[in-house]
LUMLUMMI-721759 format. One line per field, with one value per residue: residue in one letter; x, y, z of N, C-alpha, C, O in turn. Coordinates in nm, 3 decimals. Example, Ala and Ser with C-alpha at 12.3 -4.5 7.8 and 13.67 -1.06 7.14 Angstrom:
BEGIN
r <- (A,S)
n.u <- (1.319,1.285)
n.v <- (-0.569,-0.225)
n.w <- (0.780,0.708)
ca.u <- (1.230,1.367)
ca.v <- (-0.450,-0.106)
ca.w <- (0.780,0.714)
c.u <- (1.320,1.290)
c.v <- (-0.330,0.003)
c.w <- (0.780,0.787)
o.u <- (1.424,1.341)
o.v <- (-0.332,0.114)
o.w <- (0.846,0.804)
//
This chain:
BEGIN
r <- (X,X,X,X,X,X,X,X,X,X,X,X,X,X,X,X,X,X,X,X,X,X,X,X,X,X,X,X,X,X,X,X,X,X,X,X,X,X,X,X,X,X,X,X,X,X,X,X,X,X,X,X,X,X,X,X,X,X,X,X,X,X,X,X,X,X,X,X,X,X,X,X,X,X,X,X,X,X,X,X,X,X,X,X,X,X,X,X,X,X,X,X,X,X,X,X,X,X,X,X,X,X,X,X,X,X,X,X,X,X,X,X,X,X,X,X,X,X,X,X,X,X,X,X,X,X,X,X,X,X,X,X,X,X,X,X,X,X,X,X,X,X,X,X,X,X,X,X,X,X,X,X,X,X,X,X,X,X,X,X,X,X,X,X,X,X,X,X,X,X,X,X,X,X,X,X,X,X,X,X,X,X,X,X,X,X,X,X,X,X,X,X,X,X,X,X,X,X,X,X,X,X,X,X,X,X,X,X,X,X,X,X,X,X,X,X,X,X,X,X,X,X,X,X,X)
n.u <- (-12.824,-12.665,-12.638,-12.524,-12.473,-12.342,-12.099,-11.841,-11.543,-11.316,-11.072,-11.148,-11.102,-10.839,-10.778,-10.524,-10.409,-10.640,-10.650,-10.720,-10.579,-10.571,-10.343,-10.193,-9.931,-9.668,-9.442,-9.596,-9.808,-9.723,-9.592,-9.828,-9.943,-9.793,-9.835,-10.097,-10.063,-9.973,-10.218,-10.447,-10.808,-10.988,-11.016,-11.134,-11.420,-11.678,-11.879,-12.117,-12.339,-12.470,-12.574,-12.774,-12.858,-12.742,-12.502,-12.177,-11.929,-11.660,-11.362,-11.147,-10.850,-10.533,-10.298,-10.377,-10.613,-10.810,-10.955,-10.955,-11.073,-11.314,-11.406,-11.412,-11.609,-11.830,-11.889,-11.943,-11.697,-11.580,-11.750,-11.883,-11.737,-11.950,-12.204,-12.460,-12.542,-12.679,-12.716,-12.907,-12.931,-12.704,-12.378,-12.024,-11.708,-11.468,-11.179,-10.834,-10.557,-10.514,-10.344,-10.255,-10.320,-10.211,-10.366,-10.617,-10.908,-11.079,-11.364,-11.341,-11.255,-11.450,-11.621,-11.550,-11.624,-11.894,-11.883,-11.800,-12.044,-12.218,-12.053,-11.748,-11.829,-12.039,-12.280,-12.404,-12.673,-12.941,-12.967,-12.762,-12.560,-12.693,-12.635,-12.341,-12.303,-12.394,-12.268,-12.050,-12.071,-12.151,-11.874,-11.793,-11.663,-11.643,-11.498,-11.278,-11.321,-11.272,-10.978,-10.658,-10.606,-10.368,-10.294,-10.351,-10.436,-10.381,-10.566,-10.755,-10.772,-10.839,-11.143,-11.233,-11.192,-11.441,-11.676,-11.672,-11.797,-12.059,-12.226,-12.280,-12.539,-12.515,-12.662,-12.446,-12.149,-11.776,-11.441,-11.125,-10.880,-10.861,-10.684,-10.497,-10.129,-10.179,-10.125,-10.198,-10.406,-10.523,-10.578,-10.795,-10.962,-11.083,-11.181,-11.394,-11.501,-11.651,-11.804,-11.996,-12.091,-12.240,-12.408,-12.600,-12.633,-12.772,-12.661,-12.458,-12.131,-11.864,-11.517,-11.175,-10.904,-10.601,-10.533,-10.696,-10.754,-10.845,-11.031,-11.248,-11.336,-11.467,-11.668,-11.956,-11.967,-11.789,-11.665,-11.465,-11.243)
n.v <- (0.918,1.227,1.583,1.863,2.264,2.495,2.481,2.494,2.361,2.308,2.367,2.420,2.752,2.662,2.404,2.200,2.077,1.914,1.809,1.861,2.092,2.074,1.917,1.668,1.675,1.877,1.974,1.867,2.047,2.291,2.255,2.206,2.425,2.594,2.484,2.525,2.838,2.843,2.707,2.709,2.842,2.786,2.553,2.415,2.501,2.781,2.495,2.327,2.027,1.783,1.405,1.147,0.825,0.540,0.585,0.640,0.785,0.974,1.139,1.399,1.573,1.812,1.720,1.858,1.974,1.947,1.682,1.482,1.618,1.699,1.442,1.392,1.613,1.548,1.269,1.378,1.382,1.650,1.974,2.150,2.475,2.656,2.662,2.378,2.051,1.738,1.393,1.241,1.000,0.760,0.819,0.696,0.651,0.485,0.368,0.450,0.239,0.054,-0.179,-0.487,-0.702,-0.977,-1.280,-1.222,-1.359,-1.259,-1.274,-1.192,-1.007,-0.827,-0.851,-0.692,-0.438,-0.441,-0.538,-0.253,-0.091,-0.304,-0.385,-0.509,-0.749,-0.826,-1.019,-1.036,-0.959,-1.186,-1.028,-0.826,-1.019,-1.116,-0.927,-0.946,-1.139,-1.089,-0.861,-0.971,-1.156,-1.006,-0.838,-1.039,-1.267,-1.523,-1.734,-1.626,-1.605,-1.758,-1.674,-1.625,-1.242,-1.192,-1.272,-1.267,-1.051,-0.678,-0.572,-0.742,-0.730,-0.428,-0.504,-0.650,-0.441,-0.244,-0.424,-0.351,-0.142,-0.138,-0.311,-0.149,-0.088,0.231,0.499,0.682,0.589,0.667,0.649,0.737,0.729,0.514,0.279,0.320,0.266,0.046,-0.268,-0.276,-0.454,-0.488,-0.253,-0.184,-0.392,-0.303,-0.035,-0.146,-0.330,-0.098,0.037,-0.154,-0.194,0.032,0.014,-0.182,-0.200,0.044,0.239,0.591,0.589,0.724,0.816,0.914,0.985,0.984,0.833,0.895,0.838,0.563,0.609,0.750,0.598,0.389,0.501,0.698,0.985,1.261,1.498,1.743,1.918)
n.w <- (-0.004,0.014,0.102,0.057,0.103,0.068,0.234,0.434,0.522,0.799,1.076,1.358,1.561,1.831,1.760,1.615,1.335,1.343,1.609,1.930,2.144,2.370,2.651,2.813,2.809,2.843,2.638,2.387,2.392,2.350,2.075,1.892,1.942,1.805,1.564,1.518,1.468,1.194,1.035,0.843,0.919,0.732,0.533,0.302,0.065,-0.010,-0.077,-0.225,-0.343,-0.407,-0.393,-0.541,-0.393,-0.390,-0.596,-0.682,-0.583,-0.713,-0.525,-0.576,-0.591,-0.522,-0.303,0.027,-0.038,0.091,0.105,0.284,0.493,0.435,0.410,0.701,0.811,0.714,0.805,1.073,1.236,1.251,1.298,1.042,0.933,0.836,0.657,0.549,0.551,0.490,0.513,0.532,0.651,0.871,0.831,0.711,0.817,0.632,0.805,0.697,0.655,0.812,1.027,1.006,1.185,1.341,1.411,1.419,1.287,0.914,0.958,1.227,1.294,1.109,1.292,1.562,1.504,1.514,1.791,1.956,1.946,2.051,2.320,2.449,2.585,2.526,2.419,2.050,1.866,1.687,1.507,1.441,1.436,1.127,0.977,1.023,0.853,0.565,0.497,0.434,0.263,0.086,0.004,-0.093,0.073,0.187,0.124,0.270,0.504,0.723,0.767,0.903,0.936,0.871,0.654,0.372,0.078,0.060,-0.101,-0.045,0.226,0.255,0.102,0.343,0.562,0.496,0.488,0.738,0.768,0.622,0.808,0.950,0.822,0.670,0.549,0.345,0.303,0.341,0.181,0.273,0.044,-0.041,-0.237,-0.198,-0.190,-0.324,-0.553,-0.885,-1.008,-0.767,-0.688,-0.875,-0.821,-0.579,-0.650,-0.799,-0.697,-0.472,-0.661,-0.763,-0.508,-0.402,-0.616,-0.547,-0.272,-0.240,-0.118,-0.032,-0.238,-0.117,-0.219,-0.192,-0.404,-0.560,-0.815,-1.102,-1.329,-1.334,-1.167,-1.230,-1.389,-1.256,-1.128,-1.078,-1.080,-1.025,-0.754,-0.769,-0.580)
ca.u <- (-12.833,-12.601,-12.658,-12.472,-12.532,-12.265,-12.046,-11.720,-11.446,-11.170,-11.096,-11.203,-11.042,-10.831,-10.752,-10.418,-10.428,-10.747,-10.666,-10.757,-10.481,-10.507,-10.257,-10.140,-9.770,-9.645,-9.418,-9.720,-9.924,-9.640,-9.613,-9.944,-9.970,-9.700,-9.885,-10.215,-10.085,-9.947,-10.302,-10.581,-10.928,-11.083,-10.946,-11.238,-11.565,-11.799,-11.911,-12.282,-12.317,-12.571,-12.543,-12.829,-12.914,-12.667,-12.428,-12.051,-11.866,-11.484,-11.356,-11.017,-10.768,-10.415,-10.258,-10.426,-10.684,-10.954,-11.059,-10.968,-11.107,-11.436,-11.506,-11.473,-11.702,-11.953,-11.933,-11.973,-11.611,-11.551,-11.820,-11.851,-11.731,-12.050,-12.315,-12.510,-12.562,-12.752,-12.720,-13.066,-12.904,-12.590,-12.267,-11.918,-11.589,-11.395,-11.005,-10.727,-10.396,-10.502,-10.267,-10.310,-10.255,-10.203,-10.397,-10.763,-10.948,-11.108,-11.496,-11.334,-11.234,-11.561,-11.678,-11.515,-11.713,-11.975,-11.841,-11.749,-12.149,-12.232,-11.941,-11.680,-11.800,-12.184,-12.338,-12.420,-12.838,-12.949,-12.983,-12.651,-12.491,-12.716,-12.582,-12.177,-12.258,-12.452,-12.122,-11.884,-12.120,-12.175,-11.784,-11.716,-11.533,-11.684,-11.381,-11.142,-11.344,-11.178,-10.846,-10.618,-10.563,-10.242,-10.243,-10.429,-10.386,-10.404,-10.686,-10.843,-10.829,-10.941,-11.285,-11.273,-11.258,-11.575,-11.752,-11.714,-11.878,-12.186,-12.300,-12.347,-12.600,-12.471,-12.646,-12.345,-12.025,-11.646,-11.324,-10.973,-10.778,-10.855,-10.652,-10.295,-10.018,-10.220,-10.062,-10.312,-10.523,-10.580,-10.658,-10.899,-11.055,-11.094,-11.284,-11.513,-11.624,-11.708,-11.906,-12.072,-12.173,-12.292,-12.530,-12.630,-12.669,-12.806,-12.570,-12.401,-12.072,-11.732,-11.385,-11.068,-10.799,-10.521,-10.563,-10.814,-10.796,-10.917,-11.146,-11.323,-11.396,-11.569,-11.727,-12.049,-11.979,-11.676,-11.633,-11.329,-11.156)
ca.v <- (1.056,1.321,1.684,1.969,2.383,2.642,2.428,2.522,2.288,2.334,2.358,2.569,2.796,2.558,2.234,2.181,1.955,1.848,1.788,1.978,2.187,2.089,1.779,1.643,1.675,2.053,1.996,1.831,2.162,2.391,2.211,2.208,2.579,2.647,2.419,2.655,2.968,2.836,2.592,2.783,2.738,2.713,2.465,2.388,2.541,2.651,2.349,2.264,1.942,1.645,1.301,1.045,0.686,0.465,0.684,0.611,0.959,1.011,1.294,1.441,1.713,1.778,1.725,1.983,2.033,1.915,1.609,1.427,1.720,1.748,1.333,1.364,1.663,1.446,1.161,1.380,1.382,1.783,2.052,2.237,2.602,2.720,2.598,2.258,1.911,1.622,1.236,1.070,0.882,0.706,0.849,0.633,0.685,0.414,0.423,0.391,0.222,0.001,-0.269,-0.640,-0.778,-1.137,-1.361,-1.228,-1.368,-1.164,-1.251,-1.171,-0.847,-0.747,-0.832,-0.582,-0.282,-0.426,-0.499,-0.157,-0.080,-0.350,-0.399,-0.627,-0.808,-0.847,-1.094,-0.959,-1.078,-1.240,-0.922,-0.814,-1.185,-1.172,-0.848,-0.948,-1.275,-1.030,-0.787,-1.085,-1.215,-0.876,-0.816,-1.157,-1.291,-1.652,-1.849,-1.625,-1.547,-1.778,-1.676,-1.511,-1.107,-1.102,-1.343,-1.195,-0.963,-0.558,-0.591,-0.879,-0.711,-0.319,-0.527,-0.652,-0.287,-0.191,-0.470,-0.309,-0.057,-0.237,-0.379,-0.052,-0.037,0.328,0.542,0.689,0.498,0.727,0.586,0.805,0.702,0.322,0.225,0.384,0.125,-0.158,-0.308,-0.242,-0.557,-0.460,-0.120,-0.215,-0.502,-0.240,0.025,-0.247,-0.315,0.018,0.111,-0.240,-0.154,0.174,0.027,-0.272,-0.165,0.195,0.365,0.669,0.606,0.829,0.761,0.992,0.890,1.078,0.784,0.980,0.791,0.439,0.618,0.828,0.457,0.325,0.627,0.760,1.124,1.334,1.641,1.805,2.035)
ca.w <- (-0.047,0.065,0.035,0.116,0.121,0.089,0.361,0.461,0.645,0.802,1.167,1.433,1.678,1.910,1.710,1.515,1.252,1.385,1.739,2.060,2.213,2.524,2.659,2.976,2.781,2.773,2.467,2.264,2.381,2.296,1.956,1.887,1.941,1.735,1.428,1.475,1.380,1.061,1.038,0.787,0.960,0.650,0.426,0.179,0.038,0.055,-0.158,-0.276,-0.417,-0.409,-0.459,-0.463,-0.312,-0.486,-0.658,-0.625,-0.652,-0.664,-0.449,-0.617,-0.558,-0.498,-0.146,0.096,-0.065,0.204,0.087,0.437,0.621,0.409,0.454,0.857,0.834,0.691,0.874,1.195,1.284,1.253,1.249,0.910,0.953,0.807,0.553,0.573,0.478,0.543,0.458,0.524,0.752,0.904,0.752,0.829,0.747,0.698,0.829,0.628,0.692,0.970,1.044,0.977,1.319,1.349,1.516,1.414,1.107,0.862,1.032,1.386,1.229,1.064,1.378,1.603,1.453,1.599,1.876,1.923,1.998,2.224,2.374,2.412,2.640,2.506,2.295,1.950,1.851,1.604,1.341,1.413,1.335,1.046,0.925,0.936,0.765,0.515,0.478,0.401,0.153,-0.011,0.006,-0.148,0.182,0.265,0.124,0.323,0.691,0.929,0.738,0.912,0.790,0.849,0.515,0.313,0.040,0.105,-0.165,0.039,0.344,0.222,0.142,0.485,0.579,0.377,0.527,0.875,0.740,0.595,0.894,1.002,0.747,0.643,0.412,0.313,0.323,0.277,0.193,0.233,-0.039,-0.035,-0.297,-0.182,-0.170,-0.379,-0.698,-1.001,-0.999,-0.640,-0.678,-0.970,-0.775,-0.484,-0.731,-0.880,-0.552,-0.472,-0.768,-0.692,-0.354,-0.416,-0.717,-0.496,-0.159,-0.265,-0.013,-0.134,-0.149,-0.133,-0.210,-0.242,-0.473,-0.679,-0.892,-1.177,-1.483,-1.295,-1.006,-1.319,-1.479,-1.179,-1.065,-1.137,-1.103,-0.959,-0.656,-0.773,-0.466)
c.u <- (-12.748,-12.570,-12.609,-12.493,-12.397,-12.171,-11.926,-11.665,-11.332,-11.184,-11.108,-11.086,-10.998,-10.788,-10.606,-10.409,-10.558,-10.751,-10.650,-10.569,-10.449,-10.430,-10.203,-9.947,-9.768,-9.572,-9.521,-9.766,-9.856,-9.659,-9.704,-9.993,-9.915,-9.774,-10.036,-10.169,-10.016,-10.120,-10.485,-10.700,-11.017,-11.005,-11.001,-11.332,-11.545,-11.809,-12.042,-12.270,-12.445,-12.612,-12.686,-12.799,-12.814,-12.561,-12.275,-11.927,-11.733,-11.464,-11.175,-11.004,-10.665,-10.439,-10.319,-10.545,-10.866,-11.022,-11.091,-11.045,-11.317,-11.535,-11.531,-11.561,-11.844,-12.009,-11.946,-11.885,-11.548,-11.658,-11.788,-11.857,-11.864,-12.108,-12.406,-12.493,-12.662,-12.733,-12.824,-13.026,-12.767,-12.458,-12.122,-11.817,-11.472,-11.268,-10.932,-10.628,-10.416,-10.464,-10.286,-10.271,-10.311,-10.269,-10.612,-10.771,-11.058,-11.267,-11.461,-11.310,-11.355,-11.631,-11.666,-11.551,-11.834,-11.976,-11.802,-11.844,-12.219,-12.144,-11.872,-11.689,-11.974,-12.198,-12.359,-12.578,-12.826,-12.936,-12.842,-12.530,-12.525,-12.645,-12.403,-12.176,-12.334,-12.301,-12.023,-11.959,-12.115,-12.044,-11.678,-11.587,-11.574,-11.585,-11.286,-11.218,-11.333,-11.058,-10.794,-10.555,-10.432,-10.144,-10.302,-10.404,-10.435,-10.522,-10.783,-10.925,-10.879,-11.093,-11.305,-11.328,-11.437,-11.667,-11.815,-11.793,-12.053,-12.300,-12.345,-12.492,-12.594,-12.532,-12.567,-12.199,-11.848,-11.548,-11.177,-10.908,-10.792,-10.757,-10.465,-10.245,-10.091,-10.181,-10.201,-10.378,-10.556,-10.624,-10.796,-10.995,-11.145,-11.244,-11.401,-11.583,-11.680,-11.798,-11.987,-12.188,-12.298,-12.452,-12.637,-12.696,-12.784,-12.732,-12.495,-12.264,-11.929,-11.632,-11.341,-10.999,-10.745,-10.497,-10.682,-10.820,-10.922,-11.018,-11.249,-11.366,-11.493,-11.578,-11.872,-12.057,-11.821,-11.737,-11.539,-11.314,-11.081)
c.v <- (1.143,1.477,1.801,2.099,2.493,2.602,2.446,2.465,2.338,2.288,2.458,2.595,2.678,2.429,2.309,2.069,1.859,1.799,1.880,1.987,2.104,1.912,1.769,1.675,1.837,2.048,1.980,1.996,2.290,2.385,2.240,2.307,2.625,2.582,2.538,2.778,2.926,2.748,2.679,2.740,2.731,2.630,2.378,2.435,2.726,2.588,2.323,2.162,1.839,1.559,1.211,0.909,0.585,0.515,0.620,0.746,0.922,1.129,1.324,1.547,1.680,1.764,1.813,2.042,2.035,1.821,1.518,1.498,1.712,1.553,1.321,1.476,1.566,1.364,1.246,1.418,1.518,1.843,2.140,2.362,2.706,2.672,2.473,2.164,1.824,1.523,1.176,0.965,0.867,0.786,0.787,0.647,0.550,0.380,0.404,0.383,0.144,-0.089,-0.399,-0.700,-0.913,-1.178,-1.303,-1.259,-1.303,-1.130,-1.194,-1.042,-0.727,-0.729,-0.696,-0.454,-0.338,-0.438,-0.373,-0.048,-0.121,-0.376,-0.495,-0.734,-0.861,-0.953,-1.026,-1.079,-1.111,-1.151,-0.874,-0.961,-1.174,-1.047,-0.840,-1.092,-1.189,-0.939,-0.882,-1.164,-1.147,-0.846,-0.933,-1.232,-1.432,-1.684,-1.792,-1.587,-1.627,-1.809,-1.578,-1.333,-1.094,-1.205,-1.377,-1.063,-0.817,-0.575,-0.634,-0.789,-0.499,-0.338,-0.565,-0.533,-0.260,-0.254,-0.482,-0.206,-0.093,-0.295,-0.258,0.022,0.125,0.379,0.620,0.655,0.627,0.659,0.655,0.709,0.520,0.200,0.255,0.288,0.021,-0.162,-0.290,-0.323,-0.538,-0.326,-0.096,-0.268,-0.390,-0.142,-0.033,-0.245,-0.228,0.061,-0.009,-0.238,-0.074,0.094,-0.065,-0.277,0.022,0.281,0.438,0.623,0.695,0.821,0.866,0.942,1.016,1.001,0.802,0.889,0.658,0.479,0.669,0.678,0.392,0.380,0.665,0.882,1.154,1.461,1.656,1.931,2.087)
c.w <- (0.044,-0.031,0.071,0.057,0.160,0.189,0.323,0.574,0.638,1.019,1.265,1.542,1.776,1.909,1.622,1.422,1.299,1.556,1.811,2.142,2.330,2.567,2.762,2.912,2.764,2.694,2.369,2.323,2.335,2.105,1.869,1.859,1.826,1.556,1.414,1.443,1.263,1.001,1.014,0.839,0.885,0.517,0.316,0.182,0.015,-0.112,-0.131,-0.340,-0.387,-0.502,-0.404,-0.460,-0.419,-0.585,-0.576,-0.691,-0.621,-0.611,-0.516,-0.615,-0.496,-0.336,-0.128,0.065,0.015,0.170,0.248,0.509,0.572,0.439,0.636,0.893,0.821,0.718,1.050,1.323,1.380,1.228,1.167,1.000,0.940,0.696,0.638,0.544,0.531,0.441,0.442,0.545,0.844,0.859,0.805,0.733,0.754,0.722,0.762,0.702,0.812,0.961,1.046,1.099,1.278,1.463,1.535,1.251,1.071,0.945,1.154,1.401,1.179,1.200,1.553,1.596,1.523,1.750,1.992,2.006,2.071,2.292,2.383,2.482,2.639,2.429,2.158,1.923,1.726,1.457,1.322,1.358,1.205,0.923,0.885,0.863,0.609,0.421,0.412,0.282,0.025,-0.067,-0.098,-0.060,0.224,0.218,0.240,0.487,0.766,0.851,0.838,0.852,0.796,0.744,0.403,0.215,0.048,-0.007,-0.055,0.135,0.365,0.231,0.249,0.574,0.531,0.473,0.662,0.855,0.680,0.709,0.998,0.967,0.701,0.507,0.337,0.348,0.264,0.321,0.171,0.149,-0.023,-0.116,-0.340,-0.181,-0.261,-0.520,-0.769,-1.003,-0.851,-0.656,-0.776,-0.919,-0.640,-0.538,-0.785,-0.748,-0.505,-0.553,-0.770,-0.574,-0.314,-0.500,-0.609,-0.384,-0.125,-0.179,-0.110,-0.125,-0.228,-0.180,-0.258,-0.306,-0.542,-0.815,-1.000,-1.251,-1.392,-1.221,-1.124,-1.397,-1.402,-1.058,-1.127,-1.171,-1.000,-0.901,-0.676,-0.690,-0.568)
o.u <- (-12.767,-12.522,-12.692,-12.537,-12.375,-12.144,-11.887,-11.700,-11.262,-11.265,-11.075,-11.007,-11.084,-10.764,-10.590,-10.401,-10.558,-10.854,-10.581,-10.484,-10.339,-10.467,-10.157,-9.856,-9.842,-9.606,-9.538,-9.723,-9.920,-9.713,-9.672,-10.078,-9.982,-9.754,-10.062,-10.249,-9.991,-10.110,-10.581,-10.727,-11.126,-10.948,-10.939,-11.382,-11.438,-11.762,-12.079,-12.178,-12.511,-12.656,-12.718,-12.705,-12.848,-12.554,-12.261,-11.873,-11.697,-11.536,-11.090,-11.094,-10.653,-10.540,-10.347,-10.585,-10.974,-11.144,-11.198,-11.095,-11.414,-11.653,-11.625,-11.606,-11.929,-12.128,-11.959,-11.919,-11.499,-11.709,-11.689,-11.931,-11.882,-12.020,-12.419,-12.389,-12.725,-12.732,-12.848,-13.055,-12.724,-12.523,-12.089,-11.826,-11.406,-11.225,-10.946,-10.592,-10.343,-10.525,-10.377,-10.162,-10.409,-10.250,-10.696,-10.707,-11.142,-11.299,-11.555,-11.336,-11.360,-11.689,-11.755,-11.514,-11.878,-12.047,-11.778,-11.804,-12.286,-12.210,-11.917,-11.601,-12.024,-12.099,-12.303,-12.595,-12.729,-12.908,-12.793,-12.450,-12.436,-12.613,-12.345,-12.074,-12.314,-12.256,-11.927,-11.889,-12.092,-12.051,-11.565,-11.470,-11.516,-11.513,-11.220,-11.146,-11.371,-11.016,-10.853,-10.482,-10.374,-10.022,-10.307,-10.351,-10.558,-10.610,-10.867,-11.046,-10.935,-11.169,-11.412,-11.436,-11.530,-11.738,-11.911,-11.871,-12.151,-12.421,-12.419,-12.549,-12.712,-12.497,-12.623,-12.147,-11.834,-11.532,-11.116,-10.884,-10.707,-10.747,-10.378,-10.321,-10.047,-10.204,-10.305,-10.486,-10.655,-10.741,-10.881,-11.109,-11.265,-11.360,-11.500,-11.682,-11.795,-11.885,-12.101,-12.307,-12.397,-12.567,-12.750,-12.800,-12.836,-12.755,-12.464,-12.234,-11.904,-11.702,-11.404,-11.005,-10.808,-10.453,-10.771,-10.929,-11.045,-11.106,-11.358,-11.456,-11.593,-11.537,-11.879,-12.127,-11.768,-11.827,-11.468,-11.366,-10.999)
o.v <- (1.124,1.499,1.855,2.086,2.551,2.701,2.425,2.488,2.387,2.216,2.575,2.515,2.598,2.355,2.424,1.957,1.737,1.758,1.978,1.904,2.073,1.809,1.870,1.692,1.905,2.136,2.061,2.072,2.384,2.467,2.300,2.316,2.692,2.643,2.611,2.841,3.034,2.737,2.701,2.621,2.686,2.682,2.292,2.437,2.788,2.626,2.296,2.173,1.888,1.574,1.198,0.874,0.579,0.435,0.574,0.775,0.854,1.224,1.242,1.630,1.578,1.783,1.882,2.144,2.092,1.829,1.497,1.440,1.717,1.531,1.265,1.464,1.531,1.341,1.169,1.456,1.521,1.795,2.211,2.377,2.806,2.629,2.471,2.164,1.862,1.543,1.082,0.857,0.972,0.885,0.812,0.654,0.520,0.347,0.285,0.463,0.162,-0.150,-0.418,-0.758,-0.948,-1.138,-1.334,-1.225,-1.276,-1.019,-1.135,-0.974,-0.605,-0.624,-0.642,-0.367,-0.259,-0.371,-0.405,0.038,-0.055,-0.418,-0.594,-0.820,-0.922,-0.975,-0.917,-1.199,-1.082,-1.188,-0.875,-0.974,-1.206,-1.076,-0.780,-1.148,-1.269,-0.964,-0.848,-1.236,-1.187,-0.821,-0.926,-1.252,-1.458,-1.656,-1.872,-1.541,-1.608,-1.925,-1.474,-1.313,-1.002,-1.224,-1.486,-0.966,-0.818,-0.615,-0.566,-0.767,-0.453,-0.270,-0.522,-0.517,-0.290,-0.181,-0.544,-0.182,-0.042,-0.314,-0.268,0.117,0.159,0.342,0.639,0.719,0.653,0.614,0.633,0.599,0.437,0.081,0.235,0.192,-0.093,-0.068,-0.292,-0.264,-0.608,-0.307,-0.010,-0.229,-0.410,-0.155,0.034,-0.185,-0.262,0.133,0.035,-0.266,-0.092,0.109,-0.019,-0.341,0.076,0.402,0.399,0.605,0.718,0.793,0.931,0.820,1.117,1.060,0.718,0.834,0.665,0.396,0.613,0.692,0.341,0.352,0.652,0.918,1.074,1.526,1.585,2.037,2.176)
o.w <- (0.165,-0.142,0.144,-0.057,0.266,0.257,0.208,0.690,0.549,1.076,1.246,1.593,1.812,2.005,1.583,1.472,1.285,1.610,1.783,2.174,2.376,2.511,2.813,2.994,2.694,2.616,2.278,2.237,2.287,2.030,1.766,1.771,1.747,1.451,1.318,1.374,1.209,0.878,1.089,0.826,0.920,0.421,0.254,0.295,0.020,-0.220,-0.017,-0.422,-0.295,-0.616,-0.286,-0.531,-0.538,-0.678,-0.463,-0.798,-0.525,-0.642,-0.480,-0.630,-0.429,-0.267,-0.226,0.122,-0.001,0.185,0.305,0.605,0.648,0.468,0.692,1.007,0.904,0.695,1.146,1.435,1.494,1.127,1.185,1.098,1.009,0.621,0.761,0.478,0.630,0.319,0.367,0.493,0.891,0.890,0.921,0.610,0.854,0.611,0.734,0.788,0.910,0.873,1.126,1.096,1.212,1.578,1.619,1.151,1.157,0.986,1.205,1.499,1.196,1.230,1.619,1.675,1.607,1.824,2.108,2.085,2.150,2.387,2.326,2.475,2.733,2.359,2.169,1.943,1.655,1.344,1.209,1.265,1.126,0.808,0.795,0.822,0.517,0.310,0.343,0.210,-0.089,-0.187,-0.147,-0.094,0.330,0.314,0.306,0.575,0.882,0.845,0.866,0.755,0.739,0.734,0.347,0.270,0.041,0.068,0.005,0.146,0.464,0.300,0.290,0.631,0.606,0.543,0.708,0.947,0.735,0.694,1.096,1.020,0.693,0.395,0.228,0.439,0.145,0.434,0.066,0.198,0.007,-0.085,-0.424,-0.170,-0.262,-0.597,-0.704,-0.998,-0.826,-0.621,-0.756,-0.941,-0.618,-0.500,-0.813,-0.706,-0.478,-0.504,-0.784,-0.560,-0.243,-0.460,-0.591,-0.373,-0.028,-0.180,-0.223,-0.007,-0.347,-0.277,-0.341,-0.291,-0.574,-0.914,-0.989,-1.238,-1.391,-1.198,-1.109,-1.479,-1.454,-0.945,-1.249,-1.265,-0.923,-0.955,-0.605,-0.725,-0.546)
//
């Protein structure tokens, strides 16, 4: 469930494009400066909306229009300008565009998010083990988790993504644009899973896309910015 109240994002006094001013480099802080006074500090809302427990919403709108800005409010990232929300629980965002490095396979990968919380140099117990063999099951990843990702298709390894998210148990799950760069049976296979997840796991979950026709097919409902 995720519920929001008259909320307005953007960024506050001090940030440029989302990052803090201040920098051991004085060009970056010059720069920087120079991006905040062109750099609206409200750049969506306010926005009321609520989604419950299993629901798989599409978030659409042109460039700029705050969908990036309004999922790292949510997950915690950025404080809303003004209004509310609440999740009833967890909220995680999960990254786009992160790089297939060679030389981890897809389980050693899911595993790293947890990692992440006990550290890298901890054991992980028995509930957390039982939770990324849980994720990779849910994700449809046992044939490929001691593959390496960096052979693997951007489909493949999007659900890998996801499934770092899972083991966070998250009651709401958001995905920037998940389905940028992937050929059409990947960006399909990507959406299925999502509207899967959502029904399956009851988490709410998010996704941006400028892709409408396919995200509106395996979607339950739309937030149009």
């Amino acid at each position: 469930m995720i519920k929001a109240t008259d909320i307005i994002v953007g960024y506050p006094s001090g940030h440029a494009a989302g990052r803090p001013l201040a920098s051991i480099y004085p060009d970056r802080a010059r720069s920087a400066a120079r991006q905040r006074s062109t750099l609206p500090p409200s750049v969506a809302g306010p926005l009321s909306f609520s989604f419950e427990d299993g629901e798989c919403v599409m978030l659409r709108g042109r460039n700029g229009s705050g969908k990036t800005t309004l999922m790292k409010t949510l997950a915690g990232l950025l404080k809303p300008l003004s209004g509310s929300f609440e999740t009833g629980g967890e909220a995680v965002l999960v990254p786009t565009r992160i790089p297939k490095v060679k030389g981890f396979t897809v389980e050693e990968f899911i595993r790293t998010g947890m990692l992440a919380e006990f550290g890298a140099f901890k054991r992980l117990d028995k509930r957390s083990e039982s939770d990324i063999a849980e994720a990779i099951k849910m994700m449809d990843l046992n044939a490929l988790s001691a593959k390496d990702i960096s052979r693997i298709s951007d489909g493949e390894f999007q659900k890998a993504c996801i499934a770092t998210a899972l083991t966070k148990k998250a009651n709401v799950i958001m995905l920037d644009e998940p389905t940028a760069f992937l050929d059409v049976e990947n960006r399909v296979m990507v959406l299925q899973t999502l509207q899967r997840l959502a029904h399956e796991t009851g988490s709410t979950v998010i996704f941006s896309t400028h892709d409408i026709h396919d995200g509106a097919i395996y979607s339950d409902t739309v937030l149009a910015l």
